[in-house]
C-alpha positions as CSV (number, residue, x, y, z in Angstrom):
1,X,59.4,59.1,58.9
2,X,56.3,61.5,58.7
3,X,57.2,62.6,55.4
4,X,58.5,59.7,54.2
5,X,54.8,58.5,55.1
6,X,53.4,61.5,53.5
7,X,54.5,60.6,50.3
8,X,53.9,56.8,50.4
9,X,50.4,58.1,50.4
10,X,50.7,60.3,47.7
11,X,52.5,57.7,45.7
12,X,49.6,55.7,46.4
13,X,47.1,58.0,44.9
14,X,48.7,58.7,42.1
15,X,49.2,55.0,41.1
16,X,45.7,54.4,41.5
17,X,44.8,57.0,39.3
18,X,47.1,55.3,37.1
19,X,46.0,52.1,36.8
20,X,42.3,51.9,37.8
21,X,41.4,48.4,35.4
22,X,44.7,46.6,35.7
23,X,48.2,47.9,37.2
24,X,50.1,46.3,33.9
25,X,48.7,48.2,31.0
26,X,50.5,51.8,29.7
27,X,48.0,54.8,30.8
28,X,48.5,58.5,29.6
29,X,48.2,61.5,31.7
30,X,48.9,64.4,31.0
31,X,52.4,65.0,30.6
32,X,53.1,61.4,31.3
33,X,52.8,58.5,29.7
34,X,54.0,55.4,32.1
35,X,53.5,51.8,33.0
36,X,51.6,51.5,36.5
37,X,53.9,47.9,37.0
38,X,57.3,49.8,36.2
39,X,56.4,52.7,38.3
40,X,55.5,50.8,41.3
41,X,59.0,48.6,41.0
42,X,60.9,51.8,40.6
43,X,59.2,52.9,43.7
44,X,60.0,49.5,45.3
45,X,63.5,50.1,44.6
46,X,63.5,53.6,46.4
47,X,61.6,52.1,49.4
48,X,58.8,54.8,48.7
49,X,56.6,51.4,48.5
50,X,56.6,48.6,50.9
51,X,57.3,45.1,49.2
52,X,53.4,43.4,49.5
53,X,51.0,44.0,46.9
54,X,47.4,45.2,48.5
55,X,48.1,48.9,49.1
56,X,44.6,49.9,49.7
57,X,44.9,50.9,53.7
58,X,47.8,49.0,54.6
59,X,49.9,52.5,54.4
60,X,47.0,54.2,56.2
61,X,45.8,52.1,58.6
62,X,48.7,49.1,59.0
63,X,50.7,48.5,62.0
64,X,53.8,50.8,63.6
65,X,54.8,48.0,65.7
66,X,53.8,49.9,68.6
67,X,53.1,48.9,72.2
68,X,50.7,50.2,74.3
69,X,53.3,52.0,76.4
70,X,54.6,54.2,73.6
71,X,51.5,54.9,72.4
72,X,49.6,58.3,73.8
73,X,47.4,57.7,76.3
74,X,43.5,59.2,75.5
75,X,42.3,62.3,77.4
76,X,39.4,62.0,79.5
77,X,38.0,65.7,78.1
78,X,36.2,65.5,81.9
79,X,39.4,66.0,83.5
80,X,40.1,69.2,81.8
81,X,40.8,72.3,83.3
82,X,38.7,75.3,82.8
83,X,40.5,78.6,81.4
84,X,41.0,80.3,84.7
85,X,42.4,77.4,86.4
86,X,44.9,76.4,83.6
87,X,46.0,80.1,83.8
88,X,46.3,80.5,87.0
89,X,47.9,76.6,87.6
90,X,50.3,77.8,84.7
91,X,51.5,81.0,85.2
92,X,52.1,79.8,88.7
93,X,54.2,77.1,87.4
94,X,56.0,79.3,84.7
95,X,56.6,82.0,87.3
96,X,58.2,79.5,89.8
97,X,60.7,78.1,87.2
98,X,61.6,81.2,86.0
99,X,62.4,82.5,89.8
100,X,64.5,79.2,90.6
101,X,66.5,79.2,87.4
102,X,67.1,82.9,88.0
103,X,68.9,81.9,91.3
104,X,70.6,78.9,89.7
105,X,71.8,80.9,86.8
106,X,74.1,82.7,89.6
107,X,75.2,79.8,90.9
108,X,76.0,77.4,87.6
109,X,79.4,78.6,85.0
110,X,77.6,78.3,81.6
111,X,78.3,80.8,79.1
112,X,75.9,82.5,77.5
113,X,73.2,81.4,79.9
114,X,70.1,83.8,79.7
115,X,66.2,83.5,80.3
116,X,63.9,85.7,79.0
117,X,60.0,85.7,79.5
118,X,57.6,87.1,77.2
119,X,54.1,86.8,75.5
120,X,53.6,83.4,78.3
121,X,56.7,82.0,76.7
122,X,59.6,81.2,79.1
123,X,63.0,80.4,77.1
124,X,66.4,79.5,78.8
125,X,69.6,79.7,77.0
126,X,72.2,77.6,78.1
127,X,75.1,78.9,75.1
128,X,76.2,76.3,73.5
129,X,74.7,73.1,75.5
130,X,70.8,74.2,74.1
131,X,67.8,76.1,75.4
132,X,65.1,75.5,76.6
133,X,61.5,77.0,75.9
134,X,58.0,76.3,78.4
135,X,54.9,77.8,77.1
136,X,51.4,77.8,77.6
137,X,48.8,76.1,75.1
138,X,45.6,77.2,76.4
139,X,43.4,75.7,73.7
140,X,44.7,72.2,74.8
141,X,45.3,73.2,78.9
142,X,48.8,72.2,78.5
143,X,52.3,73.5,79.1
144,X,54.8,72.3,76.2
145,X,57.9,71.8,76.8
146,X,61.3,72.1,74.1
147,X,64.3,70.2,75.2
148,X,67.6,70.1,74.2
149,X,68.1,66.6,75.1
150,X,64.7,65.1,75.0
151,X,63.0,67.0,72.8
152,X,59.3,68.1,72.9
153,X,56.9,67.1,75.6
154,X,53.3,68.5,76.7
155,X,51.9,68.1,79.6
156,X,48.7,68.1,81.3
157,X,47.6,69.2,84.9
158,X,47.5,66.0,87.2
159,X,45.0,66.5,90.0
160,X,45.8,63.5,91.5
161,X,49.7,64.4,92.0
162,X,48.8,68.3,91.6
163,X,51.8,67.8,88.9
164,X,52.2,68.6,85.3
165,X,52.7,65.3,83.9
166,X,53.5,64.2,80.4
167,X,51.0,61.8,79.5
168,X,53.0,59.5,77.4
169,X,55.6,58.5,80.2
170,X,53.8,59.7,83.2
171,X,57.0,62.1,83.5
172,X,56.5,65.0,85.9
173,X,57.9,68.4,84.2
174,X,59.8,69.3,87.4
175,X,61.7,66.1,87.5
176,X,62.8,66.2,83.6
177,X,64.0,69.7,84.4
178,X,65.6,68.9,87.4
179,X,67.9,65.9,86.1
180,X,68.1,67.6,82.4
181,X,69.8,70.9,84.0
182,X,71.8,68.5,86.8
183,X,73.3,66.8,84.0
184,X,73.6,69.7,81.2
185,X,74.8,72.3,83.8
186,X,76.6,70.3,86.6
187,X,74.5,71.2,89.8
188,X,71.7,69.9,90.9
189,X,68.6,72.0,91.3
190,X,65.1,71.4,93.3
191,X,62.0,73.5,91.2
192,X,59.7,71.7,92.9
């Protein structure tokens, strides 16, 4: 969708270079020489446009059908960590998963399962069913998270549940963990 976005916009530009008096009438550029009107049909016909005829900021600023609830929630900057705390909050964090899914590593059958730690980046290879990679992003106080089944998630230090939560969904890294390896591995585990 991004990209597809990405060159909507471009598009855009480009045809308003094009046709800066009227969007009928032939222009030359160089190395082209094109119709403004058959350009933007053509584009039409390859969805690269959408099907109304004011351009001007509907691609930039229109609506994504979004509801507040998908949308990210703003940061209050106020609530933000300072360096040393984030550090020490995540490394604890990082050092407590890695210790738990040591022990559950000898306790689950999965092929090929392996974690390694290095340069504050925690990965966790499950073979074949994914892995899984928690690192620190100090500039931003967050831990991010790769998933094999939900994808990417970044969370932010909760002082209120003393919990790394994902702001979009209010989901606590623990608990996505916890039922992601329960149902990816077949045992339960408790990392909190």
């Amino acid at each position: 969708m991004a990209s597809k976005l990405v060159l909507q916009r471009r598009l855009l530009r480009f045809l308003q270079l094009l046709a800066p008096s009227s969007s009928s009438s032939t222009h030359v550029v160089p190395f082209l020489s094109v119709k403004a009107s058959e350009c933007t049909s053509l584009c039409r016909k390859n969805s690269l446009l959408p099907s109304h005829s004011s351009y001007s900021r509907n691609l930039c600023s229109g609506s994504f059908n979004l509801d507040e609830s998908q949308a990210p929630l703003t940061v209050d900057y106020r609530s933000l960590l300072d360096e040393s705390e984030f550090h020490r909050l995540a490394d604890s964090t990082i050092h407590s998963v890695q210790e738990k899914l040591e022990d559950y590593g000898d306790l689950v059958e999965v092929d090929g399962f392996d974690i390694d730690y290095g340069n504050d980046v925690l990965t966790v290879k499950l073979g074949d069913r994914g892995t899984y990679v928690l690192n620190k992003q100090t500039p931003n106080r967050q831990l991010w998270l790769s998933s094999p089944l939900s994808g990417p998630s970044r969370f932010d230090w909760d002082r209120d549940t003393n919990a790394w939560i994902y702001r979009r969904n209010k989901a606590n890294l623990y608990r996505i963990l916890e039922g992601e390896l329960e149902q990816l591995c077949g045992k339960a585990i408790v990392l909190s």
